[in-house]
C-alpha positions in Angstrom: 158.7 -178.2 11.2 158.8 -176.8 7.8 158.9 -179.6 4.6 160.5 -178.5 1.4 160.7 -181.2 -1.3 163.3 -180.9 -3.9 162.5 -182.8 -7.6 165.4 -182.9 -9.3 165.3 -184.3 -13.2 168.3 -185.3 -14.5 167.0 -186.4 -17.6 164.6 -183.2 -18.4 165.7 -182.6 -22.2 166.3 -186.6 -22.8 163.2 -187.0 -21.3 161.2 -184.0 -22.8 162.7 -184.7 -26.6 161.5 -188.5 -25.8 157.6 -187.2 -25.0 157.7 -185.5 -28.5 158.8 -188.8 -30.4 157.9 -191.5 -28.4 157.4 -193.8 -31.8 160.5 -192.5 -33.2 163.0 -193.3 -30.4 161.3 -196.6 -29.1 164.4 -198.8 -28.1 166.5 -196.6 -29.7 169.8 -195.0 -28.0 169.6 -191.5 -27.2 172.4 -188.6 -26.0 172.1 -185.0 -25.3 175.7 -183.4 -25.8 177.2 -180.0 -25.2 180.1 -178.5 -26.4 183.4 -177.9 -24.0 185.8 -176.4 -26.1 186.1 -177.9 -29.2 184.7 -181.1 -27.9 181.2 -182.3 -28.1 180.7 -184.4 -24.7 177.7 -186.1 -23.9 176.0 -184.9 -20.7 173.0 -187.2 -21.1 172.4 -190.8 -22.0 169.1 -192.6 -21.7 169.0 -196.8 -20.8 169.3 -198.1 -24.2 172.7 -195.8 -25.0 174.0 -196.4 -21.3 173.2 -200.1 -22.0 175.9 -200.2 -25.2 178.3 -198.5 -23.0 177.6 -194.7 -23.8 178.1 -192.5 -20.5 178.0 -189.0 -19.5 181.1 -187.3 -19.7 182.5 -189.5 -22.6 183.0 -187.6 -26.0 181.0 -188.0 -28.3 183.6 -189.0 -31.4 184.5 -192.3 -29.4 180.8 -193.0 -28.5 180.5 -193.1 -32.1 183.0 -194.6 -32.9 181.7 -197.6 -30.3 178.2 -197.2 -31.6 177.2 -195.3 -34.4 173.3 -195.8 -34.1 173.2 -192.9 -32.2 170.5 -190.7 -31.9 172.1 -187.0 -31.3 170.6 -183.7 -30.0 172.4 -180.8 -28.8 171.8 -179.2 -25.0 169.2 -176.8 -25.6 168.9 -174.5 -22.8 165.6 -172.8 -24.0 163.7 -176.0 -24.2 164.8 -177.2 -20.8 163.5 -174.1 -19.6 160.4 -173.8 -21.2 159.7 -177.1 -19.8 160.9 -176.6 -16.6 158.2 -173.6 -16.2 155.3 -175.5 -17.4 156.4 -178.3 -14.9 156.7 -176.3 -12.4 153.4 -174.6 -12.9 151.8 -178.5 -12.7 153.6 -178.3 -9.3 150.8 -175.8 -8.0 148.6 -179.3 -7.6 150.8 -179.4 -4.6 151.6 -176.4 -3.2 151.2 -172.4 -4.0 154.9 -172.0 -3.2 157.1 -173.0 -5.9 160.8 -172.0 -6.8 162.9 -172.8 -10.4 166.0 -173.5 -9.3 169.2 -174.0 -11.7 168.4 -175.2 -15.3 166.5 -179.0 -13.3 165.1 -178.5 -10.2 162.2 -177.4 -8.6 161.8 -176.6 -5.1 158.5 -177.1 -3.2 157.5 -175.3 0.2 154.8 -178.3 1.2 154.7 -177.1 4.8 151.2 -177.8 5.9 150.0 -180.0 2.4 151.0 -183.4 3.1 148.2 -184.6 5.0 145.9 -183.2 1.9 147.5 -186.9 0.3 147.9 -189.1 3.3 151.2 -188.1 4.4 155.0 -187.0 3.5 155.9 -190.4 1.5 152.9 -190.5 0.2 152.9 -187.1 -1.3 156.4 -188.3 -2.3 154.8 -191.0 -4.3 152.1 -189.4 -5.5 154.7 -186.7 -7.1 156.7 -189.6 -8.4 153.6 -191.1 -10.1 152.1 -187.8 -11.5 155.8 -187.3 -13.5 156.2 -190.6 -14.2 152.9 -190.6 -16.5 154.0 -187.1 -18.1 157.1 -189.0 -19.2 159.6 -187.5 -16.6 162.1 -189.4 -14.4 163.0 -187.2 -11.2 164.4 -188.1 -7.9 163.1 -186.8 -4.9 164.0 -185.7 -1.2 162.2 -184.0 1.8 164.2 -182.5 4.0 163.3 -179.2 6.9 165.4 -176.7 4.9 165.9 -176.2 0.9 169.9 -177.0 1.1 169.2 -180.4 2.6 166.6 -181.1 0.1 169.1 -180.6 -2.7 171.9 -182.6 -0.9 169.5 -185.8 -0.4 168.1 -186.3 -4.1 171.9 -187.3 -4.9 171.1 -190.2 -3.2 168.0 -191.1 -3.8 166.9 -193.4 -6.8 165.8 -192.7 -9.7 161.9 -192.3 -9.1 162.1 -192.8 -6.2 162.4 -190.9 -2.9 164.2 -190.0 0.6 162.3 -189.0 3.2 163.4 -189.1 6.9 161.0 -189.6 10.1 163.0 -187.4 11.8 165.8 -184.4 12.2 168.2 -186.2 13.9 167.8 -189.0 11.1 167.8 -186.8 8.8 170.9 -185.1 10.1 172.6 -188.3 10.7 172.3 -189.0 6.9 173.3 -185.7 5.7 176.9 -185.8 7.3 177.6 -188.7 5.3 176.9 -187.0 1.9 179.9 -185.8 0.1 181.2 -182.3 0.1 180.3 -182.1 -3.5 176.7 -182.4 -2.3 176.8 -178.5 -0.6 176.7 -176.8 -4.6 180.1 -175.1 -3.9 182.7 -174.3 -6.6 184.6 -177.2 -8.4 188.1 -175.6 -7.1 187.0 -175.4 -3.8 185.6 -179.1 -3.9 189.4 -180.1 -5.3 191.0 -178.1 -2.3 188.7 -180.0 0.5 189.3 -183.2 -1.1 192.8 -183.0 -1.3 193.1 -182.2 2.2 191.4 -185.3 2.9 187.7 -183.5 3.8 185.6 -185.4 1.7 182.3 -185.9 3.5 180.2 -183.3 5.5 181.0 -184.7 8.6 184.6 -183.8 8.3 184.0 -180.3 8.4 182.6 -179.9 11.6 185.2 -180.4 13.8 187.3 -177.6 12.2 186.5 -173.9 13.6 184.2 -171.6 11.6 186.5 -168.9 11.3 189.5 -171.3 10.2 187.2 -172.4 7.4 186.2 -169.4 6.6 189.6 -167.9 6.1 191.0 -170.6 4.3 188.0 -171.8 2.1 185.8 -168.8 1.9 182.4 -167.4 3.3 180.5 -169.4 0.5 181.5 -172.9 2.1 180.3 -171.8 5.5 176.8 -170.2 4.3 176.0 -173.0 2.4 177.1 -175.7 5.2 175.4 -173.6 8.0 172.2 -173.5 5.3 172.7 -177.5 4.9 172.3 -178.1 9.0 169.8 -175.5 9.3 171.5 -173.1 11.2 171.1 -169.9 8.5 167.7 -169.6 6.4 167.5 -169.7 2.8 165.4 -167.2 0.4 162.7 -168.5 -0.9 162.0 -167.0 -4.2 158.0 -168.3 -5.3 157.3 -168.2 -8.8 154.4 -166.0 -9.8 152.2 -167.9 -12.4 150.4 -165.7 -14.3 146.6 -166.8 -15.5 146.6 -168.8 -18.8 143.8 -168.8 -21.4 143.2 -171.8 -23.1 141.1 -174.2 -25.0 141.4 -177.1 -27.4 139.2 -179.3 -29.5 140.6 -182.9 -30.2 139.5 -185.2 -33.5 138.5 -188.7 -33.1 139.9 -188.5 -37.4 142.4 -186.3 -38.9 141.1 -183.2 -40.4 142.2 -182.5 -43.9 140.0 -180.1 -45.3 140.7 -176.3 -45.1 136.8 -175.4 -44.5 136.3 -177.7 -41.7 139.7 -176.3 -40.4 138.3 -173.1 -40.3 134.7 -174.1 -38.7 136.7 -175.7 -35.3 139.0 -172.3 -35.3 135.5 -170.4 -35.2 134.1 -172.3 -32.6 137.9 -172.4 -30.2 137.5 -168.5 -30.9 133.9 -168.7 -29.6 134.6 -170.6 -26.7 137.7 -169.0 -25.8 135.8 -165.2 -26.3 133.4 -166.5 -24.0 135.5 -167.4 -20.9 137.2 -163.8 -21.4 134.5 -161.8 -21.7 132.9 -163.3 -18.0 135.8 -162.2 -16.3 135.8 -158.4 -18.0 139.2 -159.5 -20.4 140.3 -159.4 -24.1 143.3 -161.1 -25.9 145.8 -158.8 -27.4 147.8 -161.8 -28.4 146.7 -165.2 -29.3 148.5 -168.7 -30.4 146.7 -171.7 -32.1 148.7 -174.7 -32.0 147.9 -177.4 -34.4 149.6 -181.2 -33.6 150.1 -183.7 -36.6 149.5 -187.3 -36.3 153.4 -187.7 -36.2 153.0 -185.4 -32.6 155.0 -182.4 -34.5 153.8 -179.0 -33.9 152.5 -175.6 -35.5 151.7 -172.0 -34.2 150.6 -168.9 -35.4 150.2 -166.0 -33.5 148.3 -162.6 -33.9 148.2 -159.5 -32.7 145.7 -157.0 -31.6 146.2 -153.2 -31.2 143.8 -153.0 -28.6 141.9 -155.3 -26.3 139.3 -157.0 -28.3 136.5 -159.4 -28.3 135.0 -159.5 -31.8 134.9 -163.0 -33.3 135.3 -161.8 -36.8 138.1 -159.5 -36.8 140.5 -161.8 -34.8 139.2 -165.2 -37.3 140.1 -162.6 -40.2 144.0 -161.9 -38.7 144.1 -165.9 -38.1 142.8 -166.2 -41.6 145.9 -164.6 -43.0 148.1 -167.2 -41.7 146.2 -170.6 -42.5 147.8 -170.8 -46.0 150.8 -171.4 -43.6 150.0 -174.8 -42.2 151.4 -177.8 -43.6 149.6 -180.9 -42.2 149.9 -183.4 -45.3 148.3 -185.9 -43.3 145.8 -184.3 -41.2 145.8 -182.6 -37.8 145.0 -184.4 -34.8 144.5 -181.5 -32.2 143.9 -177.5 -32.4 144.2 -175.5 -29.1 144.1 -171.6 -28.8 145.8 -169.9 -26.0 145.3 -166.5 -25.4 148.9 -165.5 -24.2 148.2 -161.6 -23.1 145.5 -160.8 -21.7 143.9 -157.1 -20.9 140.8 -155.4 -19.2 138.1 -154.6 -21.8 135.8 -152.0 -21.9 133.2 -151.7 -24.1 133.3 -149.5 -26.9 130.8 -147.6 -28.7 130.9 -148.6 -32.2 129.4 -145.7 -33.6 132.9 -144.0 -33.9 131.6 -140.7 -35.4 128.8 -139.7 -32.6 132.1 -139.1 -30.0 135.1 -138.3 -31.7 137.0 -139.4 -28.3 136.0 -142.5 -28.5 138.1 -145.1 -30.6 137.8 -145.5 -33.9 136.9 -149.3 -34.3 137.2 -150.2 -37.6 140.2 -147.9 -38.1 141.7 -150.2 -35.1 140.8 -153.3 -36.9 143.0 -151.5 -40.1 146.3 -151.3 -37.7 145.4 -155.2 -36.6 145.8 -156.6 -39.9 148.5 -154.1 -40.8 150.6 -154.9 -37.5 149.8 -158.7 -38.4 151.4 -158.5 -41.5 154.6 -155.7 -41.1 155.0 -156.0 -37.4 153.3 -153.5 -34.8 157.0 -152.6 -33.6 156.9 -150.3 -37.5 153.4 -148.9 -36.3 154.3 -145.7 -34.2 151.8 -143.6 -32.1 152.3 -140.5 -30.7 151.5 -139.3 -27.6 151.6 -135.7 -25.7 154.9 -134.8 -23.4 154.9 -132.6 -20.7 157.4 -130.0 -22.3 156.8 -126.4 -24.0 159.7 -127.0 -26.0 158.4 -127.8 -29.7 160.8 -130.9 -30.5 160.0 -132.5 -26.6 156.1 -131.9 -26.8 155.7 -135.4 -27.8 156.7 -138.8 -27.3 156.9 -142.0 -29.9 155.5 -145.2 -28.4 154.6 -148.5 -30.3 150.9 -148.6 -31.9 149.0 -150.2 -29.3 150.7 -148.8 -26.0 148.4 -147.6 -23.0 147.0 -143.9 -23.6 144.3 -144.0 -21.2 145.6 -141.1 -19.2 147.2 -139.2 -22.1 145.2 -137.2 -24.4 146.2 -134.5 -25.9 144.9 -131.3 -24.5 142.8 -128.3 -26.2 145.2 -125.0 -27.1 144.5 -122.4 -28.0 148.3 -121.6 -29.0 148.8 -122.3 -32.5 151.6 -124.8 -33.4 152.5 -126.4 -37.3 151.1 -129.8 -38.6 154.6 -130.4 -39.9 158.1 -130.0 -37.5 161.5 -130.1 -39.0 163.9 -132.5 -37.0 166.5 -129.9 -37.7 165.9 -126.1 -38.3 166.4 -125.2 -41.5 168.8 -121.3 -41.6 167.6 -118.8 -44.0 170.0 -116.4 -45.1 169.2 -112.7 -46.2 165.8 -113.0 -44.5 163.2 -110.0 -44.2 159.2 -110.1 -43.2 158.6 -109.3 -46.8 160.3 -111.9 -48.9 163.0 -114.8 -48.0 164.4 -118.1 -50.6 163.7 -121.7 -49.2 164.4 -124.5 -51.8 165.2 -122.3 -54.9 161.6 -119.7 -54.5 161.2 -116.5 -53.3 158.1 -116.6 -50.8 155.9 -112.9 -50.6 155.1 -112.6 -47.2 151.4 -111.2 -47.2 151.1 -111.4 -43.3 152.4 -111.9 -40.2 151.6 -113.0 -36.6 153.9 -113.4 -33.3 155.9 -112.8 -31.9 155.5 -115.8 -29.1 158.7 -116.4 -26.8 159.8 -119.3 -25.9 162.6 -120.3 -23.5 164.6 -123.1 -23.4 164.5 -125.4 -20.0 167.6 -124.8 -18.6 167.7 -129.2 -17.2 168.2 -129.8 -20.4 171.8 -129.6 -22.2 170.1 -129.8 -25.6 172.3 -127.8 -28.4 170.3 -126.9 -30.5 169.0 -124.4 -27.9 172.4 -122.9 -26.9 171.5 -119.7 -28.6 168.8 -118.8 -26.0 165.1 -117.9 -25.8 163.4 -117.5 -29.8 161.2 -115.4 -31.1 158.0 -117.3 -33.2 156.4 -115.6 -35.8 153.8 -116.8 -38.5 154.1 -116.0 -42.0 152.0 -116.3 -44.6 153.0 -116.3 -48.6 151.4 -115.0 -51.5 150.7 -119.2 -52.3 149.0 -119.6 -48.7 151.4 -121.6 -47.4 152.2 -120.6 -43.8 155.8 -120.9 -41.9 156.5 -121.1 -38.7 160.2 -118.6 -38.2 161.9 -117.9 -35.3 164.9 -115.9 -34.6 167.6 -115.9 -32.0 169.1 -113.0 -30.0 172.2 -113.4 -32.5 169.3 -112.0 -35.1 170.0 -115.4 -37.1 166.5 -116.6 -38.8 165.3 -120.4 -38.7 162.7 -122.3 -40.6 161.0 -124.8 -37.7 157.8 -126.4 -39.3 154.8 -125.8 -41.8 151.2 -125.8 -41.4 
C-alpha cells in the first residue's frame, strides 16, 4: 500500500517572518495581507491578532480600525517560496521523494520509510516535532494516494495529524469531507453547493458521464484521484548538492581584521571540501547574521572554476567596506552556490600558449566583480564561411572546452565592419575612404565566396563576392570585395 504524507503550512510567511524576529514580535499581533482590488485583506493572522478579533478574510482598514497595534507585512510570494524549497529539502531526512506543491504544501512519497521511525504516527509525530522546533506549525495527513492526503490535512489540527489504520477507514472519512476539499474551481464549488452536493459522498450516486457533462472533466479526475481510482503524477524535486560552511562566535566580532582572519579560514575550509571531490566555486555567498538576527550577503564571481585561496579572499575583499554590523556579527557562513569540475592548470601560462592564462583570468574576476560579467564578452568560432557568421558572442566565462579556434591558412582582417562600407569611383590603383586618397602598391585575391543559400540574410542578396587584399602606400591593408553588379565594398582591416 503506498503512504504519501501531505504537510500543509498555513502559516509559512507568518511563521517564517516570526523565526527572523522572534524578540521583536513576542506577544505581539501579527497579519500577512494581500491586495484584492483595491483592498488590502488579511490572509493570515497569528494567536495574539486572532485573539483581539483579527481574522482572515477581514480587511485590513477595519482590523485597524479595531486594533491599531498591528504588526503588518505584505504576502510575499518569493519568500514563501524560498522557504518552502529549503523545507522541503529538510524533508529528504524522510524520504528521497519529495514534491512542492502550490505556494504551502509539500508532498512526501514515504512508501517503505516508516518503520525507519517506529511506524506511520510516529513518523507523523516525529515530522510534527522536527517543524515545530524550526518554528513552523503544519498540519498533517497520511493517506494511499496524494489527493486524499491533501483532502485530510483540512481536518486535521494544527500540529497535529490524521492517520487512518485502514482504506476502508480512510475512505469512510474522506466522503464526509466537503466538496471544497477536491482543489476544484470556486465556480464549480458554488454550482455543487447550490444544488445541494456539498459533501463527497453526494457525488457518488450520480453517473460519471452526467457529472462529467454538467460539471466538467476536472471534477471527475480529481474525485476519481481522491478514491484512488486514477493515479496522480508525482513530480520529485531534484536537490542539487550545496556547499557550505560556517563559523559561529561565542562574542560579537567588531574588528575588520579579525573579520577577515575567519573569512580566510571559511575559504580554507570550504576549498578543502571542493577540491576532494574534483570541484571549484564559480560563485560564492558569505552571509553575515547581526545580534538583532538580520542578515547580509555578498556574492562573487569567478570566470572560471577556481581553487586559489587568495584570488577569491581578494574579490570578497572588495566588498567588506559593505558590511554594516554596528554591533558586531554573531555568525559568518560561506556557501558555494555553483559549483564546476576543476582541472588543474599549469600556471606557467607562457610555456603552452593553449593553456589558460591564469592571472589574465584572475584580471576578468575582479573586473566581472566590479561591472558585471554579463559586459565581459568572449568570442567563440562558428561553423560558417561567411565572414559576419564565423563567430559567435557568449558571456566571459561560458564553456569553450570543445571550441577552439582552428589554424588557417586563409587570411581574414583583425577588424570586420558590421556594415560594408560602398566606395564609389573605385580602381586597384587608388580609391577615397574618410576624405584620403589610398595608393594601392599591391594586391592579392581574388578569393570567392558564396553565400549559404538557408540563410535569408540581405546583405548577401547580391550573390557570390570577390575578395581581394590591398595594400596602400601607408601599409595599411583592406580587405574589398565586389559583387557581380561590379559595385566595390570595404569589409574589414588588418
Amino acid at each position: 500500500m503506498k503512504n504519501f504524507i501531505s504537510i500543509w503550512l498555513p502559516h509559512l510567511q507568518l511563521n517564517s517572518l516570526q523565526r527572523d524576529n522572534v524578540n521583536i514580535w513576542a506577544d505581539q499581533a501579527c497579519v500577512i495581507t494581500q491586495k484584492i482590488g483595491n483592498k488590502d485583506i488579511i490572509i493570515d493572522a497569528n494567536r495574539t491578532a486572532v485573539h483581539h478579533g483579527i481574522e482572515a478574510g477581514q480587511n485590513l482598514t477595519s482590523a485597524l480600525a479595531c486594533f491599531d497595534g498591528l504588526i503588518v507585512h505584505q504576502h510575499d510570494d518569493q519568500l514563501t517560496s524560498q522557504t518552502l524549497k529549503k523545507l522541503a529539502r529538510y524533508c529528504l531526512k524522510y524520504t528521497p521523494k519529495i514534491m512542492q506543491d502550490g505556494s504551502n504544501r509539500i508532498l512526501l512519497d514515504a512508501t517503505g520509510c516508516s518503520h525507519l521511525f517506529g511506524g506511520r504516527k510516529a513518523m507523523l509525530q516525529h515530522i510534527i516535532d522536527d517543524f515545530s522546533t524550526m518554528g513552523f506549525e503544519v498540519k498533517l495527513a497520511m493517506a494511499g494516494n496524494m489527493r486524499a492526503a491533501h483532502a485530510l490535512t483540512h481536518i486535521a489540527p494544527l500540529e497535529g495529524f490524521i492517520c487512518h489504520q485502514d482504506k476502508q477507514e480512510e475512505r469512510e472519512q474522506l466522503l464526509k469531507l466537503p466538496v471544497e476539499y477536491l482543489h476544484i474551481d470556486d465556480e464549480l464549488i458554488t454550482q455543487l453547493q447550490r444544488l445541494g452536493l456539498r459533501t463527497i459522498q453526494h457525488l457518488l450516486p450520480i453517473k460519471s458521464a452526467a457529472l462529467v457533462k454538467r460539471f466538467g472533466q476536472n471534477l471527475m479526475l480529481h474525485l476519481n484521484q481522491a478514491l484512488g481510482r486514477e493515479p496522480q503524477a508525482f513530480i520529485a524535486l531534484k536537490f542539487s548538492q550545496t556547499y557550505s560552511v560556517k563559523r559561529i562566535f561565542s562574542e560579537p566580532v567588531i574588528l575588520t581584521d579579525y573579520l577577515e582572519h575567519e573569512l580566510k579560514i571559511l575559504l580554507e575550509n570550504l576549498l578543502k571540501i571542493l577540491a576532494a571531490q574534483d570541484k571549484a566555486p564559480r560563485q560564492l555567498t558569505l552571509t553575515i547574521t547581526r545580534p538583532d538576527h538580520s542578515q547580509q550577503k555578498i556574492e562573487i564571481g569567478t570566470a572560471r572554476p577556481d581553487l586559489e585561496l587568495q584570488n577569491l579572499f581578494k574579490l570578497f575583499a572588495l566588498h567588506l567596506d559593505q558590511l554594516i554590523a554596528e554591533f558586531g556579527i554573531d555568525k559568518m557562513s560561506l556557501t558555494a552556490n555553483q559549483v564546476e569540475p576543476y582541472r588543474a592548470k599549469n600556471n606557467d601560462y607562457l610555456a603552452d600558449k593553449k593553456i589558460e592564462n591564469t592571472p589574465l583570468s584572475h584580471l576578468f574576476d575582479h573586473i566581472g566583480n566590479r561591472i558585471g560579467f554579463d559586459n565581459i564578452i568572449t568570442y567563440l568560432p562558428a561553423q560558417s564561411h561567411i565572414p559576419e557568421r564565423a563567430y559567435q558572442r557568449f558571456k566571459h566565462g561560458a564553456d569553450t572546452s570543445n571550441k577552439s579556434w582552428a589554424a588557417n591558412d586563409i587570411k581574414r582582417p583583425t577588424r570586420l565592419l558590421i556594415q560594408p562600407f560602398i566606395l564609389f569611383n573605385f580602381n586597384f590603383e587608388q580609391f577615397e575612404y574618410q576624405g584620403e586618397t589610398q595608393q594601392i602598391i599591391c594586391k592579392t585575391g581574388p578569393e570567392r565566396i558564396s553565400p549559404e543559400w538557408w540563410w535569408d540574410d540581405p546583405l548577401w542578396q547580391e550573390g557570390a563576392r570577390d575578395y581581394w587584399w590591398l595594400v596602400s602606400q601607408t601599409g595599411r591593408q583592406f580587405w574589398i570585395f565586389v559583387t557581380p553588379q561590379k559595385r566595390y565594398f570595404l569589409h574589414g582591416f588588418s
